[in-house]
N, C-alpha and C positions, 0 to 999 in steps of 0.2 A: 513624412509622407509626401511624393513628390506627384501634386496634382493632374497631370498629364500621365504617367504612367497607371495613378489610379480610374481616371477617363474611361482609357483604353482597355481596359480592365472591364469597365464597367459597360462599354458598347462589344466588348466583345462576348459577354456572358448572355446577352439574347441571341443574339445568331448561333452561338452552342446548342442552346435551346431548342431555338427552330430547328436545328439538325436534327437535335435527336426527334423532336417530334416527328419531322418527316421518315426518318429511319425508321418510327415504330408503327407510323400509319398503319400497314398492311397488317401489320399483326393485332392492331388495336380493333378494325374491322373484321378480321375472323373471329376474334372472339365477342364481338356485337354479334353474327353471325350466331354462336355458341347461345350466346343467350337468348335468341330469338327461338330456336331446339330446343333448347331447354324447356324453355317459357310453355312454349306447345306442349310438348311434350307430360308436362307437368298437368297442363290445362285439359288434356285428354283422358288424364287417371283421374280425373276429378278431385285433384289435391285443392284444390281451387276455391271447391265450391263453398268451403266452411273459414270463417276468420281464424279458429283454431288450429286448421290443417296448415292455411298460410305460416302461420305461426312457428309451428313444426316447422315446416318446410326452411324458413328463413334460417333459424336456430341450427339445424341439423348441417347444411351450408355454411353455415359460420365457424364451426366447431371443427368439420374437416378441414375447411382450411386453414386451420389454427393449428393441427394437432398434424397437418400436412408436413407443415412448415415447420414443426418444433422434432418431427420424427427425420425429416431430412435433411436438416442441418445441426447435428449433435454439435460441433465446434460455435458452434453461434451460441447453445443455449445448453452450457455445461451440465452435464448430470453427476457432479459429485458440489455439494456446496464449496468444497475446498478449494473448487476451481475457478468462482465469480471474479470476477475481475472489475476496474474500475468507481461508479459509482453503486454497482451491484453488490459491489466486497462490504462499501462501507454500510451501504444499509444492513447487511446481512450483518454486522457486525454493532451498528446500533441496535438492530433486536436481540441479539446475544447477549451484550450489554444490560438491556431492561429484561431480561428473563433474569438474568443474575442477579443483579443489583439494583435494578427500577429507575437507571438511570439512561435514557434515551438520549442517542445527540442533540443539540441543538440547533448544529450545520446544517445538518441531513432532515428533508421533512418526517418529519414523526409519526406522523397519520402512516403513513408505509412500513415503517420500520416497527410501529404497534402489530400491523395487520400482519406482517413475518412472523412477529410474536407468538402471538394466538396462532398460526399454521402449526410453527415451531412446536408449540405444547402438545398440539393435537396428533400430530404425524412424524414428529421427528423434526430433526437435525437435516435439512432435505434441499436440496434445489428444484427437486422434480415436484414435491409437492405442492409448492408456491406459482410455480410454472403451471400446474397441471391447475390449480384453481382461477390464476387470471386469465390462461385459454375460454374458461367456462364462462367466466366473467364477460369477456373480448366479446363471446360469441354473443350474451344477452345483450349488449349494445344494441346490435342488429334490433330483435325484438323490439325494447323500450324505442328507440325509434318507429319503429312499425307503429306501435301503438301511437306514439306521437302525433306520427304522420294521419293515422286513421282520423285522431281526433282534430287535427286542423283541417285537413282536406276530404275527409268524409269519402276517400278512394283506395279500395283495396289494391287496384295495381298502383297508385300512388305509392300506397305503403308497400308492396313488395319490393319494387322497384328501390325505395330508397335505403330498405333492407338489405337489396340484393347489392348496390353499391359499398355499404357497410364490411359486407361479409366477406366483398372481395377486392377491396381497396388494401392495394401495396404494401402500403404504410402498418396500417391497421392488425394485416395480417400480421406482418414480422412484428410491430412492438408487441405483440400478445405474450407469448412465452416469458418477453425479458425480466426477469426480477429488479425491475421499474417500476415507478412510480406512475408509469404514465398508462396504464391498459386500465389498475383500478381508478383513478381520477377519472379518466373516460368515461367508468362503468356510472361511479357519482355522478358525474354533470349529465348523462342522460337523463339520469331521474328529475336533473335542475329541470331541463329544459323541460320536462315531462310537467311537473310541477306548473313550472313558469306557462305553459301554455295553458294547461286546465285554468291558475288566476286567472288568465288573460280573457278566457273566453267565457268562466262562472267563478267570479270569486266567490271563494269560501275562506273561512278565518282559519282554518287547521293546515291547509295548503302554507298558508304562509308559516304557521308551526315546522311544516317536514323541511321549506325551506332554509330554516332559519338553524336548523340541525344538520341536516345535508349539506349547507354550503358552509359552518363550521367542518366539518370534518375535512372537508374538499380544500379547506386552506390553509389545515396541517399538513395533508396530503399532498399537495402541489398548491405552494403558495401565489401562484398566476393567478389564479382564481380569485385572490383577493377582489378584485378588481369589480366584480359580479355584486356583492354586499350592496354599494352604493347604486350600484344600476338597480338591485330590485327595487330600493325604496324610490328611487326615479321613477320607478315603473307602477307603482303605488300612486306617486301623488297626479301622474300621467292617467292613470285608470281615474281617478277621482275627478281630473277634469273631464275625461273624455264621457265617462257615464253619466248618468243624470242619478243615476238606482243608487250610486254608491254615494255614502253621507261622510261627514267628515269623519263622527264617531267612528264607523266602519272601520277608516284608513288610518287612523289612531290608535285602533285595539288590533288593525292585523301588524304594525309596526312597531307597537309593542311586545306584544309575540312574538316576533318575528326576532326581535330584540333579545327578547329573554333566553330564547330558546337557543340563540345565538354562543348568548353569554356563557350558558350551561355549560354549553358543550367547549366554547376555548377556554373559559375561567380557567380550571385544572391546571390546564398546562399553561397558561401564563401565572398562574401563583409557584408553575415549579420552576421555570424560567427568573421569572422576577428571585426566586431564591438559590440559585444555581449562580445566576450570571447577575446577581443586583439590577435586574433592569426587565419589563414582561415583553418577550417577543417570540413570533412562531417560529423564524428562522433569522440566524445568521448569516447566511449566504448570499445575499441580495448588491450588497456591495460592491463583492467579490462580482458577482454577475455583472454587474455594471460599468466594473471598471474596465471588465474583460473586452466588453466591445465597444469600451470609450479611452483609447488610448492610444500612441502615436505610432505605433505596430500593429493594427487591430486590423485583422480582416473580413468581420461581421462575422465571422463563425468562430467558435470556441475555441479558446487556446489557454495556456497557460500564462500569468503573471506571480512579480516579481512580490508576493503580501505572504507574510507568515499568518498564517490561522489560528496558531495557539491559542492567540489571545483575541477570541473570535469576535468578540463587541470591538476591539481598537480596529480589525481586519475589515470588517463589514463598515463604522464609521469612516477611515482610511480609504477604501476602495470607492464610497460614495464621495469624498473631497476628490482625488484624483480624479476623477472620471467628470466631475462638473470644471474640473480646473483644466484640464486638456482641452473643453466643450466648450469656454471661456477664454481660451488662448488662442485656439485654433478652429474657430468658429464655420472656414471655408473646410477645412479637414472635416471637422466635424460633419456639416451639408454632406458632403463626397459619400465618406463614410455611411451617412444614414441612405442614403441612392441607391447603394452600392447592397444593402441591406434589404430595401424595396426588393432588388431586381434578383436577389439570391430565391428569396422568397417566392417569387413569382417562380424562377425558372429554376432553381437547382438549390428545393429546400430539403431533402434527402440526406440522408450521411450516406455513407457508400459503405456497403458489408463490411468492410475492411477495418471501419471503423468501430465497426462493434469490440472488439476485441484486439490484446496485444497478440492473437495467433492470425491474423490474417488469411482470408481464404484466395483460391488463386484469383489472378487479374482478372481471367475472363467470365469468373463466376461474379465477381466485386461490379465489372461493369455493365452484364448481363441484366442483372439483378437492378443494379441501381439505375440503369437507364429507364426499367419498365416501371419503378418506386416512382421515379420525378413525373414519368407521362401519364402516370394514373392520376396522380395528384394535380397536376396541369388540367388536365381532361374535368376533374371533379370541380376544381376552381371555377373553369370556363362555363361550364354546365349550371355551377350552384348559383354565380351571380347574374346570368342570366335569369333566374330562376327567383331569387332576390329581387330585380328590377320587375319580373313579371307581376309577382305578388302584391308589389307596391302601388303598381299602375292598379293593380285589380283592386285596391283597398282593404286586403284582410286586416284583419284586427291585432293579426299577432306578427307581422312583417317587420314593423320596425322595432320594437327590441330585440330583435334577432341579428338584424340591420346592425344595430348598436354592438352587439355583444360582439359578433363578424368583427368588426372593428376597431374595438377593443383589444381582440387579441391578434389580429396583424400590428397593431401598435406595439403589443410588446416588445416582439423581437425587433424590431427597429429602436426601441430603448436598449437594448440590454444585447444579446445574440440570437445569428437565425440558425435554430435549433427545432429541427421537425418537431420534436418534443413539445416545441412550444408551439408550432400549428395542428399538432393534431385534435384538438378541440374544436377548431375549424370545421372537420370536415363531415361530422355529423348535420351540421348546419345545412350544410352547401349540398349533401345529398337530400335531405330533406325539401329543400323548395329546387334542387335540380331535377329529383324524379317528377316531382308534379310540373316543372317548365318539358321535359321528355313527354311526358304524357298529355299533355296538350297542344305540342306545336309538332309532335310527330308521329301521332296514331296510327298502328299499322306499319310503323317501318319499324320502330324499337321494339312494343311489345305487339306481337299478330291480334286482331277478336280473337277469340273465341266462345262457344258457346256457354260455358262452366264458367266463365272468370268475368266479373263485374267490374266496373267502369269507374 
């Protein structure tokens, strides 16, 4: 990698940026514009005036434009199974697998390739059904957020507001249909963060039970997640100092639960693993990930290396040597390289339609589309951490594990590749304390009073 080429590279990817952001200004304002009609509009039917109608109202939002997007682009989102393509084929194919034979990949996260499964039994041999269930899914995101929001900030435009980002956020919208992993992992880490806030704010000992069940699942499902296990009990021994109410006992017996309930739920599959592959692991692919954006070709985003998989424990070991050995040789490369990862992240964390698929849609719908993905995402960034440092100053109770977790997972993709995939967990975060920074530093210009809709 020759350092000055990658520089230039790397100073020329913010100024791309700011262009598009300037390009899309105008249209980014009509439709602030949109939501402000809306909003009224809404507020005037008296949709408003019950948390239940919000409720509806968020959800129904959410759905059309999930089912928008999966009706207007059939090449995006195949309706015969036979036509999945890339990481889609193989899942579809490790559930096939375990209907047959009960034997699930151990590449491919499992939690997904189970959840095909059970579609599979129920509906058929189907792309549309599995599609048509994570729309459903996509769209209660919104919701459980809403509720979230309700219970940290005690404001119903709060929570519309960070709903309404939800329901029409870029990203969010398009990964829904895909038969990916990443719309249901979504649909789970809302309930985390649902969870994690009720501890935060009344612990109860059964809380830390649904957690300790839910975030097993969540790291069969997309093993990124891992990473959340050790923060809750950080978050545990943090409550313990920070309350006076909470005893040691307490924090003992929720992180034994927590524990157990843990265990339950991966034991299984690491007893099939450990007897499959001689060794208990969730997945094999990590290596591979690793090495892909640690190597002397690597461009921070996804590509192809040179590691056979057969032999998936020597691949996954392999690809983690490699990938510390390049990082160890080439340590100023390595720096570059992770900058270089930073500033994708920031400005141009998107894949471009085109990528979806080996059928390509045309250029001007690829760059259409993918200009407005990165500026919505941009917009949500700039919004959520402002929104983040608000809260912090304010002192709430539940800011900084949130803080944390935000953190956590920008760190990934600078380990490993920037892969929207891997930000979108992000961004429930960031509308969440972004609607409530909107709603307190711009009343009246984002959402109008009105009389029906509360505060």
């Amino acid at each position: 990698m020759r350092l000055k080429d990658t520089v230039i590279k790397i100073l020329r990817t913010p100024v791309n940026g700011l262009f598009r952001i300037l390009d899309r200004a105008v249209g980014w304002l009509l439709a602030l514009g949109l939501v402000r009609r809306t909003y009224s509009r809404i507020s005037r039917l008296g949709l408003l005036q019950k948390t239940t109608h919000l409720v509806a109202v968020v959800f129904v939002l959410s759905l059309l434009a999930r089912v928008a997007m999966f009706l207007a682009f059939p090449s995006f989102y195949p309706r015969q199974a036979s036509q999945l393509e890339a990481d889609s084929y193989f899942y579809d194919q490790s559930a096939l697998n375990g209907m047959d034979n009960g034997h699930f990949s151990t590449f491919w996260s499992p939690g997904f390739s189970m959840f095909l499964a059970s579609i599979y039994t129920l509906f058929g041999h189907s792309s549309v059904a599995p599609a048509l269930v994570l729309i459903v899914l996509g769209s209660a995101v919104s919701v459980v957020m809403f509720l979230v929001s309700m219970k940290i900030f005690n404001s119903r435009k709060t929570a519309f507001l960070a709903a309404l980002i939800i329901a029409i956020e870029p990203t969010l919208v398009r990964e829904a249909p895909m038969i990916l992993t990443d719309t249901l992992s979504l649909f789970v880490f809302s309930l985390v963060i649902y969870f994690v806030a009720s501890d935060l704010l009344k612990p109860r000992l059964w809380y830390s039970g649904a957690l300790g069940g839910l975030l097993a699942f969540l790291v069969l499902t997309r093993p990124q997640y891992e990473i959340l296990i050790p923060l809750y009990l950080l978050f545990l021994v943090a409550l313990f100092v920070r309350s006076k109410k909470i005893k040691v006992k307490d924090v003992v017996l929720k992180v034994a639960v927590f524990i157990v309930i843990l265990g339950l739920v991966l034991g299984p599959w690491m007893a099939y693993t450990n007897d499959t592959l001689g060794r208990p692991v969730i997945v094999t692919n990590g290596g591979v990930n690793f090495y892909m954006g640690n190597n002397e070709n690597a461009t921070g985003r996804a590509m192809g290396v040179p590691l056979d998989t057969a032999d998936e424990l020597w691949a996954n070991s392999e690809g983690y040597r490699r990938g510390f050995e390049f990082i160890k040789q080439n340590p100023l490369d390595a720096l570059v390289l992770d900058l270089k990862k930073i500033v994708l992240m920031v400005f141009a964390p998107q894949r471009m339609p085109g990528e979806w698929t080996y059928n390509p849609p045309p250029f001007w719908t690829s760059l259409i589309y993918g200009l407005a993905t990165n500026i919505g995402f941009i917009l949500v960034e700039i919004v959520g951490f402002l929104g983040l440092v608000s809260a912090y100053r304010r002192r709430l109770p539940t800011v900084v594990p949130f803080v944390v977790i935000a953190l956590a997972f920008y760190a990934i993709p600078v380990v490993y590749v920037v892969e929207d995939r891997y930000l979108i967990s992000i961004v429930p975060i960031l509308a969440l304390f972004g609607a409530e920074y909107l709603r307190t530093t711009m009343k009246g210009i984002l959402l109008p009073s009105t009389r029906t809709a509360s505060s």
